[in-house]
N, C-alpha and C positions, 0 to 999 in steps of 0.2 A: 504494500500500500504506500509505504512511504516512498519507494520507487517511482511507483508510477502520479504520486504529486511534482516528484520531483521533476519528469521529463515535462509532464505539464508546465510547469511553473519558468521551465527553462524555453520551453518552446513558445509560450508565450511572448517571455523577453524578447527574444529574436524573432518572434514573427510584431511583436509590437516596433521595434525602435527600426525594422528594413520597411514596415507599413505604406512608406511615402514612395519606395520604390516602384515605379510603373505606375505613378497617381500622378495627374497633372501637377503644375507647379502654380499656386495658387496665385492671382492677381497680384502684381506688386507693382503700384509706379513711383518711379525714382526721379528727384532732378541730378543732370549731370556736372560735375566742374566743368562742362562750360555749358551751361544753363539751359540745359534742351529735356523733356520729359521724355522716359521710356518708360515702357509698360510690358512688363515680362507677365508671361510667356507673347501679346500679341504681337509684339512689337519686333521680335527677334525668332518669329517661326521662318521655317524653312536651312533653318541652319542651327546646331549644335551650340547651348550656350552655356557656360561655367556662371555661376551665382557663390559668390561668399556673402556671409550674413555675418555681421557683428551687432553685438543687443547690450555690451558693455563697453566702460573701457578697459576692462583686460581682455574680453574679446575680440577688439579691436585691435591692441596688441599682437598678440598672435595672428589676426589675420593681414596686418600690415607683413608680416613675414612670408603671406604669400607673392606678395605683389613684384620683386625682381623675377623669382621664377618662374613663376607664369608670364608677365610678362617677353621674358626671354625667352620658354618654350614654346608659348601660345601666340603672341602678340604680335612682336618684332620680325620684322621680314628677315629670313636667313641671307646671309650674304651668298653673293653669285657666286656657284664654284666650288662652292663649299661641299666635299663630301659626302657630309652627314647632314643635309638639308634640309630637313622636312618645314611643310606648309602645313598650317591646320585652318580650316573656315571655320573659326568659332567667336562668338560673341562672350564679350568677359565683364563680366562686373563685380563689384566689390561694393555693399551697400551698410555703411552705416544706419542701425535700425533706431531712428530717435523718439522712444517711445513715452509715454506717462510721463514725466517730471521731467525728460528730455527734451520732449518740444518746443518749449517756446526759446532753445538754442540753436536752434537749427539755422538759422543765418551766421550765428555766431560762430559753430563749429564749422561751419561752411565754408565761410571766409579762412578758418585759419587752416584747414585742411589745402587750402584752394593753393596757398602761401609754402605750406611742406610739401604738399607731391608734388613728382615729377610733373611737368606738362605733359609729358607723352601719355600718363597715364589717366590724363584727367577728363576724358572719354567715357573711360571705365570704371569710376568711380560715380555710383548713384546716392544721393540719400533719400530718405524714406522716412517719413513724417506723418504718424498715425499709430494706431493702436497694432497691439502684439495677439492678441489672440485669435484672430485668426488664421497666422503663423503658427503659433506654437500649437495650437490643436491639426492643420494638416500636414503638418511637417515635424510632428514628435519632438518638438523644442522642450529639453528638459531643464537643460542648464542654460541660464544667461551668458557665463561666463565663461562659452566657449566659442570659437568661431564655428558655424556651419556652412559645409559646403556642398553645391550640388550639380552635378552635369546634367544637362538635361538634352532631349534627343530635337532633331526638327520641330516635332510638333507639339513639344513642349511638357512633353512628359520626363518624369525623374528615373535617369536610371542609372545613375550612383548620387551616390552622401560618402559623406565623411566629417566629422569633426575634429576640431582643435590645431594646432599650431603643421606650419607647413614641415612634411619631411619630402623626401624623396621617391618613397616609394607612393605615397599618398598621391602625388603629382604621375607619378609613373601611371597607376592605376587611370588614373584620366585618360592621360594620354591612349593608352592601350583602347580606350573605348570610343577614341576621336579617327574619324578618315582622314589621310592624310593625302595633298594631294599634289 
């Protein structure tokens, strides 16, 4: 008996936190550093798009750590010539989530964000100015204080996640499920 709570209770886990996997990617619209609105999923179908969510500021943290590497594997055009060259068509965003007590800083943060990132990256960086709940309900957001991240396909469905600070293999994982062209 205690067995079989157990495999219960384990499979539950894992079927609750991968949930959002093959579920649309719920509404979100973002203004960019340089001042233009997108609206993921509509806005970005028809091609593969990387979503990072940060909901604090240590989550923020860590997810600024994605931002040279992916840039550099996702972003940046490989130079002519090169080898090991590859091309990805993918859409990247990185969206500060300014919620509840957050909001009414959101030009504040904005401004000084605008000031520390790179230019090249300020495309890709959305922010997001509205309530959290219905994020964290379809996208199994347990913790604030970690970044989440999610690939999503053409049409706007999720089919990876991962959380927390960038490694290598977490990025690799991506990549593996991007065309390359």
């Amino acid at each position: 008996m205690k067995r079989l709570i157990a495999y219960f209770f384990f499979g539950t886990i894992i079927t609750f936190t991968h949930a959002q996997i093959g579920s649309t990617f719920p509404d979100l619209e973002g203004e960019s550093l340089t001042h233009g609105m997108v609206n993921i999923p509509a806005d970005v179908k028809g091609k593969h798009t990387l979503v990072g969510l940060a909901f604090s500021k240590k989550s923020e943290k860590d997810l600024n750590k994605w931002f040279n590497p992916v840039y550099q594997q996702l972003i940046k055009e490989p130079e002519a010539g090169s080898l090991f060259a590859f091309s990805y068509d993918v859409n990247v965003y990185f969206v500060p989530m300014l919620t509840g007590a957050k909001r009414p800083a959101y030009e504040a943060v904005m401004k000084k964000v605008e000031k520390d990132v790179d230019k090249r990256l300020h495309p890709n960086i959305l922010f997001y100015k509205g309530t959290l709940k219905e994020y964290k309900n379809a996208l199994n957001i347990d913790d604030k204080n970690v970044p989440y991240v999610y690939l999503l396909d053409p049409e706007g469905k999720v089919i990876y996640m991962t959380t927390g600070s960038y490694d290598k293999a977490k990025l690799q994982k991506i990549i593996d499920k991007l065309p390359f062209e």
